[in-house]
C-alpha positions in Angstrom: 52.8 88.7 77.8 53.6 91.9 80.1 50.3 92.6 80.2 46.7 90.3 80.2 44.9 93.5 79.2 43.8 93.3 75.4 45.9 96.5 73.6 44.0 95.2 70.4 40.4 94.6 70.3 38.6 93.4 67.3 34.9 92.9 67.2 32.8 91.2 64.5 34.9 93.0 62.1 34.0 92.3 58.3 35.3 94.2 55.1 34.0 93.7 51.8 35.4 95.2 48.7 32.6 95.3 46.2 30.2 91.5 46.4 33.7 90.3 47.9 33.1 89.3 51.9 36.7 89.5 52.8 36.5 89.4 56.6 33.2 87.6 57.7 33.2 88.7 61.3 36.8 88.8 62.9 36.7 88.8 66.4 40.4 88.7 68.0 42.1 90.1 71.4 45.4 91.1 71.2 47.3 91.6 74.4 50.0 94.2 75.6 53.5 93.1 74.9 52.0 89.8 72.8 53.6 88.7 69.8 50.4 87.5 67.5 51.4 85.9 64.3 48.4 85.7 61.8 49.2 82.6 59.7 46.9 80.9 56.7 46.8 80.2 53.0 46.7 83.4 50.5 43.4 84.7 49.8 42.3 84.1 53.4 41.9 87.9 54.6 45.2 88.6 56.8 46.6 91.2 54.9 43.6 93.0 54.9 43.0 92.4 58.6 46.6 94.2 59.2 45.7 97.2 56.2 42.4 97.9 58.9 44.4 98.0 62.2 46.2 100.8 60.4 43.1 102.1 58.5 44.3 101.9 55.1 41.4 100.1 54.7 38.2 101.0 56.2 35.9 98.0 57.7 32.4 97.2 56.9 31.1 96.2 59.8 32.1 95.9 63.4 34.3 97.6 65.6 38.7 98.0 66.3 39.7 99.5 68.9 43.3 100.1 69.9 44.4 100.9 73.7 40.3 101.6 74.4 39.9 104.1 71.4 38.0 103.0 68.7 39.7 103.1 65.3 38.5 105.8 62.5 34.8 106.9 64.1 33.3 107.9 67.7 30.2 106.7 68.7 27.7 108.5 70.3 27.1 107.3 74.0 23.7 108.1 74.4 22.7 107.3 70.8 25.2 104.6 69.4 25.4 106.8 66.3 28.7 106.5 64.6 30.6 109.6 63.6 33.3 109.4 61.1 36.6 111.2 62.4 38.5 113.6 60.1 41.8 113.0 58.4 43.5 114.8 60.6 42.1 112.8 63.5 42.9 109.3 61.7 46.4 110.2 61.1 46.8 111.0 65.0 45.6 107.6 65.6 48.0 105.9 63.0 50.7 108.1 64.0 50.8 105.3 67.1 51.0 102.6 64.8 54.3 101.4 62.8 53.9 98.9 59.9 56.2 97.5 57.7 55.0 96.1 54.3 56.1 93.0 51.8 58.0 96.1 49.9 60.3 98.5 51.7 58.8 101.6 49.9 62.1 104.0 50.9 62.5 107.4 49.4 65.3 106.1 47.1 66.8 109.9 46.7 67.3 109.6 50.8 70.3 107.7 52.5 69.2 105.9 55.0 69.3 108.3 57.8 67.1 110.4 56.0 64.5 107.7 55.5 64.4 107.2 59.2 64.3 110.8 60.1 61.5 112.1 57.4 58.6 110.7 59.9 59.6 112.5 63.2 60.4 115.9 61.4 57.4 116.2 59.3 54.7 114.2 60.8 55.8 114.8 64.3 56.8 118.3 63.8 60.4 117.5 66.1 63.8 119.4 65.4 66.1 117.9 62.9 68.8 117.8 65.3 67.2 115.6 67.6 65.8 113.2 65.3 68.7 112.5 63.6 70.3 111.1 66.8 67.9 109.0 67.1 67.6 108.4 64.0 71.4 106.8 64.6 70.4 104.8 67.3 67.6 103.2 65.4 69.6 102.4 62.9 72.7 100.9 64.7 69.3 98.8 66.9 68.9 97.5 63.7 72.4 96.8 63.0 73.1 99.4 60.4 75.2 101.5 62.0 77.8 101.9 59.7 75.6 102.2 56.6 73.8 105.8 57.7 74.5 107.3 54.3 73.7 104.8 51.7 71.0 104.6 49.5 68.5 102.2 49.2 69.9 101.3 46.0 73.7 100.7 47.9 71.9 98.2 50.5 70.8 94.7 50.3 66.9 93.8 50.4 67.5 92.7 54.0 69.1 96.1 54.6 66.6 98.1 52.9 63.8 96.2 55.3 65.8 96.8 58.0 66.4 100.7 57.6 62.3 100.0 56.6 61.9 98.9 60.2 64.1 101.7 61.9 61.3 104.1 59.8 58.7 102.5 61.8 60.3 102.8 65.5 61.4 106.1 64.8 57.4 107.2 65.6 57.6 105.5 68.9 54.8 103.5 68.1 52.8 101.7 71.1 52.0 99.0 67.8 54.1 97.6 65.2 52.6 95.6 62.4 54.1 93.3 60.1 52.7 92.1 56.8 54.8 89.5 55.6 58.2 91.8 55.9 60.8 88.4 54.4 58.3 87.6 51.4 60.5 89.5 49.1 64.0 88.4 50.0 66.2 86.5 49.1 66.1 83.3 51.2 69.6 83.7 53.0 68.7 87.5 54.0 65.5 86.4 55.6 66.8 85.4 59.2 68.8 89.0 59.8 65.0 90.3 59.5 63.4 87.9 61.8 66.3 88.4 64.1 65.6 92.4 64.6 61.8 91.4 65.0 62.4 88.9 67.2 64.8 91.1 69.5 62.3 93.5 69.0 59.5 91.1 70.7 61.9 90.7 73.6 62.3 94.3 74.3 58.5 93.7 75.1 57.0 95.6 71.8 53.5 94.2 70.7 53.5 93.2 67.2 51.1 91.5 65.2 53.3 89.9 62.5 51.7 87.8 59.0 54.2 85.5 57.9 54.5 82.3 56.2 57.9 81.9 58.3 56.4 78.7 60.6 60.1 78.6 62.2 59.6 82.6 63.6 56.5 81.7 64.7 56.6 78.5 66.7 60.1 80.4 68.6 58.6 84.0 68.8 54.6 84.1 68.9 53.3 84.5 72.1 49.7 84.0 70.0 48.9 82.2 66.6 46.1 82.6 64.6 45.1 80.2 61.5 42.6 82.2 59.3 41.0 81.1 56.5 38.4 82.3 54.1 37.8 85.3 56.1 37.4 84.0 59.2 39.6 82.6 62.2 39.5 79.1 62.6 41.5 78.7 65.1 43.7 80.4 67.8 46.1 79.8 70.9 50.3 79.2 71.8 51.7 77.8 68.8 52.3 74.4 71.1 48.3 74.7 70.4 47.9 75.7 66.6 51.0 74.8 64.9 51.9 71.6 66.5 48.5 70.1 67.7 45.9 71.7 66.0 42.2 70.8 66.6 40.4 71.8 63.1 41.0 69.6 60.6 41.5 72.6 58.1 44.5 73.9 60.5 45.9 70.5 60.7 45.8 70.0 56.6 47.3 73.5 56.0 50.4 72.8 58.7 50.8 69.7 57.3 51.8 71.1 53.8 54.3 73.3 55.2 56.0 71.5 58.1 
């Protein structure tokens, strides 16, 4: 960690979508420069978790604030009233967060340059001739410096995530989340993924990754978390949670994948 203070902090949050309880109360600190890998068998409420840090889903209950702001409302000091914010407010705040999804979701009429430049020049409002040098330098961070003007259709699925993750950075995002970004590769392009994120996590950027990649985690995580039916069970190094866990529901989930 560069940092003890908590960037990320989530309190009681719970979603439901419909009579579904998704999140029953997630309460979570997330520290400055920490890499937190959220880890747990499908159904168990991570990816939603991630969709509400970035408020493409909106919580139920509770509270998430990022850097001290809290996420998609202000609340009345003297009252405790909660106000919604407006759109325009909401995309500020996400505007500080990068996420990369399970599919790469590229503009497939855009070379790869132009995928990575698109944010910055119309979100952003910056000059095309300034984004598009660092646009480059994204990209060749990445390792794709020689395939600027292919298509997504001209580029492996590791490429595509790749250029998908050079998107992201391009908005200089204090946040970058992750939710599951190998689950739809091909096995032998999963590790030139893992290896951006994990040189990524030594350049000091806080992530909060959701991976089924127990390898990535146990070398890269800072912070594990085991949820499960909407809760967390359990949390700490991954010395702690992957390797000796102390609920029996962590230890009978690690012991199927190991």
């Amino acid at each position: 960690m560069t940092d003890q203070t908590a960037l990320i902090h989530i309190d009681s949050v719970h979603k439901f979508f419909g009579d579904l309880h998704v999140l029953r109360g997630i309460n979570l600190d997330i520290a400055n420069g920490e890499v937190c890998v959220i880890m747990g068998p499908s159904g168990s409420g991570k990816s939603t978790l991630l969709r509400c840090l970035n408020q493409l889903e909106t919580i139920s209950a509770g509270e998430i604030l990022i850097d001290g702001e809290l996420l998609g409302y202000r609340k009345d000091p003297n009252t405790g009233v909660y106000y919604d914010l407006t759109d325009q407010q909401i995309a500020a705040q996400r505007s500080q967060i990068g996420m990369v999804f399970q599919r790469f979701n590229l503009f497939p009429h855009m070379t790869a340059l132009e995928n990575v430049m698109e944010g910055p020049i119309h979100v952003l409002d910056r000059a095309r001739n300034e984004v598009r040098e660092e646009a480059q330098e994204y990209l060749e961070l990445v390792g794709l410096g020689d395939r600027l003007n292919h298509y997504p259709s001209q580029l492996s699925g590791g490429q595509q995530q790749r250029v998908a993750i050079a998107r992201a950075l391009a908005m200089k995002p204090e946040l970058m989340l992750f939710d599951e970004p190998t689950s739809a590769l091909d096995p032998e392009l999963v590790g030139e993924v893992l290896t951006v994120m994990q040189n990524l996590a030594q350049a000091g950027m806080t992530m909060v990754v959701v991976t089924h990649e127990v390898g990535f985690a146990r070398e890269v995580a800072d912070h594990v978390v085991f949820m499960d039916r909407g809760t967390v069970v359990e949390e700490g190094t991954p010395e702690q949670v992957i390797i000796s866990p102390q609920s029996p529901r962590t230890r009978e989930f690690f012991s199927k994948v190991l």
